[in-house]
N, C-alpha and C positions, 0 to 999 in steps of 0.2 A: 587279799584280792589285788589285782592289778589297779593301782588309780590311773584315771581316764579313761578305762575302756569303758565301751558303753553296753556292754553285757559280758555276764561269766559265762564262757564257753567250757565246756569238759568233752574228755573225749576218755574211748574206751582202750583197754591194750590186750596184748595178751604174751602171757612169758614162755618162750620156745628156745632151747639154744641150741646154734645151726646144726653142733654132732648129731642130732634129735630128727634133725629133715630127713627124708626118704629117700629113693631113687637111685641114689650115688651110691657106687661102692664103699664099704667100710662104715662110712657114715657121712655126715651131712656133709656139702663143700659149700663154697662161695660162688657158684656158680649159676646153674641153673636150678637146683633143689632152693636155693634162697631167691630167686628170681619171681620163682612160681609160687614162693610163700610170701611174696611183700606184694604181688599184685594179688593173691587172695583177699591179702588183711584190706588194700586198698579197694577192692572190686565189692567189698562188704560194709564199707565203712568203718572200719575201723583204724585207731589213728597211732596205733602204738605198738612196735614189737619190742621186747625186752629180751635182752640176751644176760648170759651171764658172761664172765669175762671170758677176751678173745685169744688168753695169753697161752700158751703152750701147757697141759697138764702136767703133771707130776706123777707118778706110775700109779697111783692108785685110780687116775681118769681124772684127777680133781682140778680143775681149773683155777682153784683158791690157794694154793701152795705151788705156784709156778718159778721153774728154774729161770724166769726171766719174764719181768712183767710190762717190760718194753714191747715184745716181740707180739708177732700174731702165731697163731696155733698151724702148723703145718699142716695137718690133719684133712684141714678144710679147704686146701689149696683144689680147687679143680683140674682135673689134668683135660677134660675135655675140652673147657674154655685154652687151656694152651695150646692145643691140635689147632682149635679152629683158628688160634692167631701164628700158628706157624712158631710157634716156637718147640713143638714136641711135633716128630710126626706120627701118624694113625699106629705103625708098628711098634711104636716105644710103649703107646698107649696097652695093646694089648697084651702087652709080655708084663704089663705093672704087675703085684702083688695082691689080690685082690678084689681084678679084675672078671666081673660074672654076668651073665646076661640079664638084662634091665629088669626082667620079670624076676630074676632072683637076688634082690640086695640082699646084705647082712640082715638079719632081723633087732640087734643090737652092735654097739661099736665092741669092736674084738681092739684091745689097747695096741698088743705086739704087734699085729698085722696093722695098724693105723700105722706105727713108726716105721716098720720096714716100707712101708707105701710109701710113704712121704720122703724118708733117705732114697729110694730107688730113683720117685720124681729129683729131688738135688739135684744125681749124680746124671741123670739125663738130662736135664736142664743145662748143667757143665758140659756136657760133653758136644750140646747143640749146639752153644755161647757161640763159639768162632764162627758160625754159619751167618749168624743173627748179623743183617743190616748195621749199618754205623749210628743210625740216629736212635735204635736200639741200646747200643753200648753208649753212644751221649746222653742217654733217659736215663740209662743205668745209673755212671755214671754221678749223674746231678742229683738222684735221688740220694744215692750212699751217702756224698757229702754233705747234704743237709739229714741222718740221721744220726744223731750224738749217742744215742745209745748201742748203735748198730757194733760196731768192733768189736764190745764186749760180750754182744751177745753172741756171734761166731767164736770169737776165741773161746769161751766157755763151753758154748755147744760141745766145739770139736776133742776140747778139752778132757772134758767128761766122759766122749767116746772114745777117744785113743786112751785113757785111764780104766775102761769098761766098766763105767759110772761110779765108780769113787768119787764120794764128797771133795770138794776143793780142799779141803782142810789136810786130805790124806795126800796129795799131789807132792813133787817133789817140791820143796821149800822156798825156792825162786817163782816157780808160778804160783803155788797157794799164797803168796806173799805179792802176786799181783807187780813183781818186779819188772819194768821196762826193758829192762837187759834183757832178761831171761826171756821174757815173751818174745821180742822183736827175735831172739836166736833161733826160736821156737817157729815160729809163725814160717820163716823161712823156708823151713821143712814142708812147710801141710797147706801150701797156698790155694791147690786145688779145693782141697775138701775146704777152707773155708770160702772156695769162692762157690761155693754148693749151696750154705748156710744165708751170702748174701742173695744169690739171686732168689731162693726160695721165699726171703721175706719181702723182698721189692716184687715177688708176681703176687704175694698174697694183697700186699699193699694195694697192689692193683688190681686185683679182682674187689677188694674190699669197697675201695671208694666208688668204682665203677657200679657196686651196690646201695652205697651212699647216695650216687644222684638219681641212679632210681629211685630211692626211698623219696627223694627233695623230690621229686619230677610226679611220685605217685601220691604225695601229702602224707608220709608214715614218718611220725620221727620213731629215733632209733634210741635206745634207754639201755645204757651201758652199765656195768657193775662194776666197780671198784673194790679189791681186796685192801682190807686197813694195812695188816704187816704184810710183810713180804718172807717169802722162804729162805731158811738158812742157809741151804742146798742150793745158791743164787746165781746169776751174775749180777744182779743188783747188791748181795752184800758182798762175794766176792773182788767185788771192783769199787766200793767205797766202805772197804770195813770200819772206816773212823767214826763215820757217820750210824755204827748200831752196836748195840752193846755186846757188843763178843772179844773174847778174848783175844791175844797174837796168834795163839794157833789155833782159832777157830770154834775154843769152845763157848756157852754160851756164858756170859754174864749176867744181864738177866732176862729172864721170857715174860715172852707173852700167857695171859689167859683169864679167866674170873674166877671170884671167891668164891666159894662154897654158897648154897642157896638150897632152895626145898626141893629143890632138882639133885643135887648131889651134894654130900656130905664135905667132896674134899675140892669141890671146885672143878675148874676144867682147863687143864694145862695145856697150851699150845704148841708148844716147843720152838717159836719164832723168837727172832732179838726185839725185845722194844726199841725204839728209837733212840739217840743221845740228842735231845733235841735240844741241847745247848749249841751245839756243832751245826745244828742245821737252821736255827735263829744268827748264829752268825755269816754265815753264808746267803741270809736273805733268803731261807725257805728253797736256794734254787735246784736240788733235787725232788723236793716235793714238787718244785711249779712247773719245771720240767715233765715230771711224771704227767700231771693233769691235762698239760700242752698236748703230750703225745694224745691221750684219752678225746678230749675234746676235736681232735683232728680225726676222731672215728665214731663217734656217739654224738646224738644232740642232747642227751641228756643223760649223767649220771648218778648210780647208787652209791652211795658212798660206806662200805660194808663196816659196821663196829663202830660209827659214830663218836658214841658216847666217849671213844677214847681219845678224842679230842677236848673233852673238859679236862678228863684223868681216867688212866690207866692203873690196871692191876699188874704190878711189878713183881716176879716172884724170879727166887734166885736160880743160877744158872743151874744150878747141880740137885735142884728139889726135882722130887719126883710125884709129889701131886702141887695144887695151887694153894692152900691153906697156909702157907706163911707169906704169902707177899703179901703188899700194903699198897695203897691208891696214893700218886703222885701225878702231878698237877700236867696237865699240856698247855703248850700255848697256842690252843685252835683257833682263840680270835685271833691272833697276831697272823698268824697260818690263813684263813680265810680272811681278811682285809686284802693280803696279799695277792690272794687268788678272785676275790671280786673284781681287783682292779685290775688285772692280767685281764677278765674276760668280758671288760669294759664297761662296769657297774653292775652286773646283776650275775647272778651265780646258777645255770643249771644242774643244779644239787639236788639228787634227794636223798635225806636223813634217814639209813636205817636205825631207828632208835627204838629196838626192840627189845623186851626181856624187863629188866628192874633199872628205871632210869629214874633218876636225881634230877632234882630241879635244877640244879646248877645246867645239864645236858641240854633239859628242855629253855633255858634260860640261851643259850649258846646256840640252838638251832633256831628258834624264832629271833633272835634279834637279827642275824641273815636272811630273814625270812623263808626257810627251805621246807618244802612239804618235809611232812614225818609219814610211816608209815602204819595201816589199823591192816591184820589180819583177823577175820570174820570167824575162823574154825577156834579162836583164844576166846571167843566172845561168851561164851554161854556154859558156866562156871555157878552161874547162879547169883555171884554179885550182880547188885544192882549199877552199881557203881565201876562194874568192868569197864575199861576209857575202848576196850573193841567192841562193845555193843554197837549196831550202828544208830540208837539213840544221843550214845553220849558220844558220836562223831560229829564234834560243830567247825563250821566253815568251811572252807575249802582248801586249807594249807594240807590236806592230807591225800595219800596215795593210797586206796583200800585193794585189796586182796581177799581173794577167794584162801590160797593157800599161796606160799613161797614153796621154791625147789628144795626147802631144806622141809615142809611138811609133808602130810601123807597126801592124795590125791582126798578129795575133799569127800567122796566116796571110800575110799579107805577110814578112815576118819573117821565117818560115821558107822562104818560096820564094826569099829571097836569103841564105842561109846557105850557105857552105862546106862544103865536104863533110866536112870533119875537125868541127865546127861540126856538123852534123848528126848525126853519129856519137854526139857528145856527147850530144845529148839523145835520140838513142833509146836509149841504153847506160843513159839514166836514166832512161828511161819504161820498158826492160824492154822493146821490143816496138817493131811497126813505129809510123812516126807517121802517122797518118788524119786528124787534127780537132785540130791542134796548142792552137790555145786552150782548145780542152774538157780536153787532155791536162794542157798547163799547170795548168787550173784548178783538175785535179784534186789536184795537187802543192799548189797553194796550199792547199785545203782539208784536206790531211793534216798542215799544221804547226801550231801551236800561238797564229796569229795572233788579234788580238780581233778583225777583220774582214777577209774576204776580197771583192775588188770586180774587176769582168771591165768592160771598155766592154762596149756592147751589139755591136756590130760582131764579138766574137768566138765572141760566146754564136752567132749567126747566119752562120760560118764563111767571113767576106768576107773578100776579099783588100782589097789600098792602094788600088782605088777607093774605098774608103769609108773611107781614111786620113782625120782632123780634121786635122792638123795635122802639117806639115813643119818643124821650127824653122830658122830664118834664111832662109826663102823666106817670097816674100809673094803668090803666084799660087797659085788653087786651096786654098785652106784655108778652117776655119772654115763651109763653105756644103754639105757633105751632108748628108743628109737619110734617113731613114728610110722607104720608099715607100709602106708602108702598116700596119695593125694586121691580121695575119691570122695563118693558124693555123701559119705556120712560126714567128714570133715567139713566139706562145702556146705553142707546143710547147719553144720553145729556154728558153724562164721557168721552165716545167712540172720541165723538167729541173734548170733549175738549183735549183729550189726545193727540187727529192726529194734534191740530194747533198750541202745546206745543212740540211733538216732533220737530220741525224744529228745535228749537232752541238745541239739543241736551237734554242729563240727566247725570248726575253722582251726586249720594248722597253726595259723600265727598266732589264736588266742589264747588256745590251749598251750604253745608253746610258752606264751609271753603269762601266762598263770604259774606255769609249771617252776616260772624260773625268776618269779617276784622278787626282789632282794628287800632289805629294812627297810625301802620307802613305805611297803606295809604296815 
């Protein structure tokens, strides 16, 4: 709990991310499709939207394996919002890729048509630049210079496209090698197209924050996702290979993933570098505190994805092909987090995903920062008594409960493939027949004692696995639903949730200042 406040406030959320909003061509953008989703949440009371991360996918749609975890996703750039500020005119708008009448959006995001969208916007963007006012290009400007990740994330962009997506590894030897020379020869070549890459991420920057003070302005904090490793396929390892375990040309040394468990036999191999974190303790952490800076300047609050692999990690070698011979070696996550409490001036908005099979050591390391952990509700009911997701054995308030995560079935899906002894379980715990299993659930979550209770949108709206986000270990069909419109089943499913979230009270600052308790706890 927070000491000194004089009541625990909670507040409700709900996990939607923007590709997912309606109305916009292709898929969601930062404009007015999130515009009209942060004054729902707030017209309903509810106090929390949760995205997953904002960084640019990887081809399979995944935003967890991104070529650059700096950047924001181009995807979601609005090209309307730039008509209306004069930086695109109405005719660019309608020659886009894409481009359909409002009554007919995509019904899910199409990947290839998102990227041609978005390179079309760049190269119209460039081409408008010379038009654009001086205090335009002095905004520009002052923004580029304070982004320290920006250069590498264009050079690489551009990189990867004049290459026609070859891994850096394959490039010629001077730029896979990240050599000064050879880039500055380079770069000389292709100034336009990278000057495509900057302004694209300075107008996403700026639709983004100009959603940020709505979110402040309408009382929604905003709950951002943190991926643990980063992609091999990077500009983040690209451009600090020392700092991850790969070889000089790129291959791996060792990966990421976990051991074997009653889940699978041989474990589950990620194929990301784990960290050298010797190299990045001597450096004072400042690529990781960097990373969080950036994060923190877009979210009021983060998930912090893989947790546990800040106690220790499962190390397996570069050239294994499942994860059964690595071995667990140590992180220095408290050294890591001291760091980053004191960056964000005593207390840490963190929260702990520490899901799956966690060691006390883990749980030892998350509570002494005091960081919610996370209880999903669809784990609970197994028939241990002693399940820690039952919402019985959910005590205090340091926890974040869940309907489902984007990585489960919609909480309706869920239960249409449950067991019959499995099903028995949870009506014997709901007291009663099951009808609206996620409403049912949710109601569970909102009787324990949690600082935040959060549902995807997909259950508030009683959808079965077509509108599953995500199947882990499959790569077909994820990441690309879509929500088909803003109407009054949606507005009704909010309505509701807002009326069994008000019980518990609302206040932004309290709930914030719960959310984000550090070890004075």
């Amino acid at each position: 709990m927070v000491e000194g406040s004089s009541a625990l406030v909670r507040t409700t959320g709900v996990l939607l991310h923007p590709t997912a909003l309606p109305v916009s061509p292709v898929c969601g953008s930062f404009g007015a499709p999130s515009r009209a989703w942060l004054q729902s949440l707030a017209r309903h009371d509810i106090g929390v939207w949760q995205l997953l991360p904002l960084a640019p996918p990887d081809a399979t749609g995944s935003p967890y394996s991104s070529p650059s975890s700096f950047a924001l996703n181009p995807w979601l750039l609005d090209a309307d919002d730039l008509v209306d500020e004069d930086f695109l005119s109405a005719s660019v708008l309608r020659e886009l890729p894409g481009t359909v009448p409002i009554q007919e959006p995509c019904a899910s995001v199409d990947f290839a048509l998102a990227d041609l969208r978005s390179q079309r916007l760049g190269i119209a963007l460039r081409e408008a630049w010379l038009e654009q006012a001086r205090d335009q290009h002095l905004a520009f400007e002052s923004w580029c210079g304070k982004q320290f990740w920006l250069e590498d994330h264009v050079l690489f962009m551009e990189l990867r496209r004049q290459h026609q997506g070859l891994p850096w590894w394959e490039w010629p030897e001077g730029l896979a090698a990240h050599q000064r020379s050879a880039l500055n020869a380079w770069k000389g070549h292709h100034q336009e197209a990278l000057l495509e890459h900057r302004l694209l991420q300075w107008q996403l920057d700026r639709q983004w924050q100009a959603l940020r003070h709505l979110a402040g302005e309408l009382g929604v904090l905003l709950f951002g996702d943190l991926p643990f490793y980063v992609a091999r396929d990077s500009a983040d390892v690209w451009s600090h290979q020392g700092l991850f375990s790969i070889l000089q040309g790129g291959e791996l040394e060792i990966q990421s993933g976990v051991p074997p468990d009653y889940f699978s036999s041989t474990g589950q191999l990620w194929g990301t570098p784990v960290y050298r974190w010797w190299r990045h303790r001597l450096s004072g952490f400042h690529w990781w505190r960097s990373r969080f800076v950036r994060q923190w300047q877009q979210v009021d609050l983060l998930r912090l994805d893989h947790f546990r692999a800040l106690a220790s990690y499962w190390a397996v070698p570069g050239s294994d092909s499942t994860a059964e011979h690595g071995e667990w070696r140590s992180s220095p996550g408290a050294a890591l987090l001291k760091r980053l409490r004191r960056d964000a001036g005593g207390s840490l908005p963190l929260i702990a995903e520490d899901l799956g099979v966690i060691t006390p050591d883990v749980e030892e390391l998350r509570d002494q920062f005091g960081l919610p952990g996370m209880k999903i509700l669809q784990f609970a009911f197994d028939g241990n008594p002693s399940n820690p997701y039952l919402p019985e054995n959910i005590q205090g308030h340091h926890w974040v409960v869940y309907t489902g995560t984007h990585d489960n079935p919609t909480t309706l899906g869920w239960w249409q493939q449950l067991d019959l002894d499995a099903r028995e379980r949870v009506a014997d715990r709901l007291k009663g027949a099951v009808h609206a299993p996620g409403w049912q659930l949710l109601e569970l979550g909102l009787a324990t004692e949690a600082c935040l209770v959060m549902t995807p949108v997909q259950d508030l709206l009683h959808l079965d696995d077509a509108a599953r986000f995500n199947t882990p270990g499959t790569v077909e069909g994820n990441w690309c639903w879509r929500l088909s419109c803003f109407d009054s089943a949606l507005d009704g499913a909010l309505s509701g949730y807002g009326e069994r979230g008000a019980v518990w009270g609302r206040s932004l600052e309290s709930a914030a200042g719960l959310l984000t308790a550090s070890a004075s706890r």
